[in-house]
N, C-alpha and C positions, 0 to 999 in steps of 0.2 A: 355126441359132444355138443352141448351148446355154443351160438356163437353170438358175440357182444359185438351188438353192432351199432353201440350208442359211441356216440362223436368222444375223440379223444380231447383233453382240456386245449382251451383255443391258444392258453399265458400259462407262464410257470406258477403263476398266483390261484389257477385253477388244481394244483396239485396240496393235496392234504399237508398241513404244516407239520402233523409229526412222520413225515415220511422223511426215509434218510437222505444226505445225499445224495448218495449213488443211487437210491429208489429216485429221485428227484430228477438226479441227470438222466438216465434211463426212461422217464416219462416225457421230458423235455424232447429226447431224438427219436421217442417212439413218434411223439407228433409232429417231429420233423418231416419223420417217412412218409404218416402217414396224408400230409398237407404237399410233400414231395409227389409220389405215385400220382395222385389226386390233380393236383398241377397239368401233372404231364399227358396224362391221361386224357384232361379237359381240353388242350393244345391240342393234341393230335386229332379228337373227334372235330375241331373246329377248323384247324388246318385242314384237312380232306375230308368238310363236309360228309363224314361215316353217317353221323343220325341226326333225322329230320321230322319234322312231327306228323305224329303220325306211324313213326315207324314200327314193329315187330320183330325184337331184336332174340335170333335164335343163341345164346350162350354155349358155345361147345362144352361140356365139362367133360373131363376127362376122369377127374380125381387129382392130378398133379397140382406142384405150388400153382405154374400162371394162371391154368384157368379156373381155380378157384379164386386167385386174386382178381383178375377180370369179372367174373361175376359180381365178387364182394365192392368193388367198385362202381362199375354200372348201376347198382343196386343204390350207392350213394347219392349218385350222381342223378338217376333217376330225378331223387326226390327236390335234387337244386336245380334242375337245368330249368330255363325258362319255355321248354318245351313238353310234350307229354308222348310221350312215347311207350313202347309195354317189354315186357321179358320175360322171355321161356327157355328154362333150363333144359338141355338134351345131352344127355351120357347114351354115347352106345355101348353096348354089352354084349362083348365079341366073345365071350364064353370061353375066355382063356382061363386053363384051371387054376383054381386057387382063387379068383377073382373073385372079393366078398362086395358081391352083390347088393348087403342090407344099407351098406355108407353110406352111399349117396341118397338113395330115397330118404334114410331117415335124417339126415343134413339138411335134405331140402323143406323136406315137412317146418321143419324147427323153422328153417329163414320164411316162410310163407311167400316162395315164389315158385309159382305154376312151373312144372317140370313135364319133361318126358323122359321117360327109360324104351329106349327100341330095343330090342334082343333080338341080335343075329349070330348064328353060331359060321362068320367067320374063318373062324381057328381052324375047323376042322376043314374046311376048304384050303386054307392056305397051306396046311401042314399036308394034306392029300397031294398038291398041286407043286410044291417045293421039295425039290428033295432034300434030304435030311443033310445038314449042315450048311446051307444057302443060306440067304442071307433072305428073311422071309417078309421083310419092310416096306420094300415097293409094291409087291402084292394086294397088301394087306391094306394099305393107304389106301389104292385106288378103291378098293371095295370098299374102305370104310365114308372114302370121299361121296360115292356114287348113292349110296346107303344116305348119309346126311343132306345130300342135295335132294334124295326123294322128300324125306321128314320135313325138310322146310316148306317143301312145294307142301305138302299134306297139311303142315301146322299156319300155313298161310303169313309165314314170315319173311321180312322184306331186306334182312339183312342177315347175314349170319358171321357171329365174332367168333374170331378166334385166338387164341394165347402166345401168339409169337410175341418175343417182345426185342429190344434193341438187337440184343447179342444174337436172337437166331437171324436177323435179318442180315448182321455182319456177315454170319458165317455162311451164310446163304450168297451171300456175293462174291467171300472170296475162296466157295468150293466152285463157284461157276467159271472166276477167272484163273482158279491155277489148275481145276482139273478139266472146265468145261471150254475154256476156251470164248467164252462170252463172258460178257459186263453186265450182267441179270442179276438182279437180286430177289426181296421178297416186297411188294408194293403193299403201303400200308390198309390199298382199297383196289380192288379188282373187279373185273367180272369173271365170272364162275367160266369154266373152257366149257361147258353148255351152254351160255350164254343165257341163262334162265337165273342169276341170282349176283348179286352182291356180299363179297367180302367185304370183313373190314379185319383191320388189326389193331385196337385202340389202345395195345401195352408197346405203339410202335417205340417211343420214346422212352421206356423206363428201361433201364440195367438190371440185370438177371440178380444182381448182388441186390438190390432194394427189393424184387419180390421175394429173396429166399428168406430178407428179413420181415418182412411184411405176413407170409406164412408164421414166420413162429410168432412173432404179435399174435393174429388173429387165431393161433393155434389152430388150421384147416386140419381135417382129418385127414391127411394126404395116403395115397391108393400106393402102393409102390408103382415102377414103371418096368419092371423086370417080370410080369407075372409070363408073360411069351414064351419067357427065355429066347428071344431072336437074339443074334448077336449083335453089336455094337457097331454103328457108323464110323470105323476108323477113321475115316478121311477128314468127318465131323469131327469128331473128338480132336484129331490134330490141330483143328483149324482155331477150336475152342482154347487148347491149349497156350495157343497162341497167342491168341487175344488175352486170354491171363497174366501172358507173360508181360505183354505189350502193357498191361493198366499195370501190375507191379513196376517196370521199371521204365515207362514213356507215361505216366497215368492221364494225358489227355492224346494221344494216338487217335484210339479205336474210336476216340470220340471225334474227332479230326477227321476222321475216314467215314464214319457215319453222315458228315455233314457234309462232306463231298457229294454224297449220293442224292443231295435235295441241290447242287448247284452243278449240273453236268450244262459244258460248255460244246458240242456237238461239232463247232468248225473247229474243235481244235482233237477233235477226234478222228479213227478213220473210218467211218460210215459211212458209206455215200447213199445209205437211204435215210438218212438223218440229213444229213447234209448235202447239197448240191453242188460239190465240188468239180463237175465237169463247167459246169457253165458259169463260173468264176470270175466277176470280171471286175476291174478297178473302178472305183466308184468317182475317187476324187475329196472323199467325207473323211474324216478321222473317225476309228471305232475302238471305242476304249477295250474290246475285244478281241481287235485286230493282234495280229503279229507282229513281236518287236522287232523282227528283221535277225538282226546277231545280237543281241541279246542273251544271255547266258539267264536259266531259271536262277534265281539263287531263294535257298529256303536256311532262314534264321534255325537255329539248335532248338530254340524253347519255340517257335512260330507261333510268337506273339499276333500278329495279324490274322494268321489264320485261326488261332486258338477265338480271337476277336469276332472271326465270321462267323465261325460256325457258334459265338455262344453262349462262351465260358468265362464265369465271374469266380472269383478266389472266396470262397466264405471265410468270413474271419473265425467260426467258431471252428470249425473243422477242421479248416487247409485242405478242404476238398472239392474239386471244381464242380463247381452248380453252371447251368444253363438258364441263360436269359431269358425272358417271355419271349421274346420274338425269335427266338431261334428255330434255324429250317424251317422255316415258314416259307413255301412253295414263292415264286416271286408273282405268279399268276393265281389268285387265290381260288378257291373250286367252286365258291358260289359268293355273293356281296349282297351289300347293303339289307335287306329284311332277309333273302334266303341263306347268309351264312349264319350257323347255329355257331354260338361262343357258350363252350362247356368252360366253366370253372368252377372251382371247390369255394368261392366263395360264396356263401348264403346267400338264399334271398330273403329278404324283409319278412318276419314270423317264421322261420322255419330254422 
């Protein structure tokens, strides 16, 4: 399937005059999306510092919507950033049956970015090793983890992305805290648990609802995600569920709780390796920090102030809450002055 990857109109005046309305509006919130994702995208690589010049950015692809949207973005953004950096596509192929194999190569041939296919048969290890109606997930990660951490070291790449994007990252923090008993989430930029590699997550900021839309725009050939047949992360699903529920009827909630997780306040937690609560002592300063004493929390119904931190402006077209430039913006930034890289979708001069 070919993929068009020329710029969507920048104004509603770039749209064909005999196109319908609805053809009309429909192009107008195509490139809403696609100036949206692009946005956020650009924010989060420059928030945590993800790519820096120079770097070798390995693209996980899977076949699913994010990391074909991840790719098709990078690949934009490549071309505008004020830096140069390179990308190489990697699909593993875990020989699960049914798995059409020819997709992705010939996907990638078309976009003309350097690829690798590694084929590991996996499958037949996990299904050996699991007995039959397990739940075959955590297995199968680890290998496929340990697999991808070789190929990078091999492919000589300095970062390796991957497709998480807002929502896994939610559901990631609160399967830790209702099942795990920790405040862990998924960080938008890590080091590898070998200590040999950088993650990054650069769809940390986008909503799972703007990539599903963003997939049918660009029409990706998407791979199913059931070819396993393993079964399903109930506890996930629950949690997903949830936050569906949460955008139906709180629609800035989950977005409220995401912003939380770039302003954690550590003395008002109970860590004490965060915190040095043994040795605690009265200062004599005032800290706007501090503890009101008796004080009661009180949190507004619409939490207009908080909806304000973490972000959110009302768009007149939609009624749908959009995010500020400077939203979650770490308050210690990861690198300054010449070493922080600023991704944005805006052009640069001839390009």
């Amino acid at each position: 399937m070919s993929q068009d990857t020329s710029p969507l109109p920048s104004s509603e005046t770039d749209i064909p005059v005999f196109a319908s309305k609805a053809e009309r509006k429909q192009r107008v919130n195509d490139n809403k999306l696609s100036k949206r994702i692009m946005r956020e995208v650009g924010r989060a690589i420059g928030d945590f510092n993800m790519i820096e010049e120079g770097d070798k950015v390995m693209v996980c692809l899977s076949g699913g919507k994010d990391s074909y949207g991840l790719l098709d973005v990078l690949m934009t953004l490549q071309k505008r950033a004020p830096i140069k950096f390179d990308i190489v596509a990697v699909n593993l192929d875990q020989k699960q049956p049914g798995f059409p194999d020819h997709i992705l190569p010939e996907y990638l041939e078309k976009l003309g970015v350097p690829y690798h296919i590694e084929t590991q048969d996996t499958y037949s290890v996990v299904t050996r090793v699991i007995a039959e109606g397990k739940t075959m997930c955590s297995l199968c990660s680890r290998l496929r983890r340990g697999i991808l951490y070789r190929v990078a070291k091999e492919l000589g790449a300095t970062k390796i992305a991957l497709g998480h994007h807002r929502d896994d990252i939610l559901a990631t923090f609160f399967l830790n805290l209702f099942y795990g008993g920790r405040m862990k989430g998924m960080p938008p930029k890590l080091m590898s648990d070998n200590g040999e590699h950088i993650v990054i997550r650069p769809l940390a900021y986008v909503p799972e609802k703007d990539l599903i839309a963003y997939a049918k725009l660009k029409e990706f050939p998407i791979i199913p995600c059931n070819l396993c047949g393993s079964q399903e992360n109930l506890k996930r699903q629950e949690i997903n569920r949830m936050i569906a529920d949460w955008d139906k009827k709180f629609p800035h909630r989950s977005w409220n709780v995401f912003g939380a997780l770039t302003r954690v306040v550590p003395s008002h937690l109970m860590d004490p390796k965060l915190h040095n609560f043994a040795d605690l002592k009265v200062t004599g300063q005032a800290d706007p920090e501090g503890d009101k004493g008796f004080d009661q929390d009180y949190f507004d119904d619409h939490l207009p102030e908080s909806l304000l931190a973490a972000g959110f402006e009302e768009d007149a077209d939609d009624a749908a809450p959009t995010v500020r430039q400077d939203a979650f913006t770490p308050a210690k930034p990861a690198a300054s002055g010449e070493q922080q890289i600023v991704f944005m979708s805006k052009r640069r001069s001839g390009q």
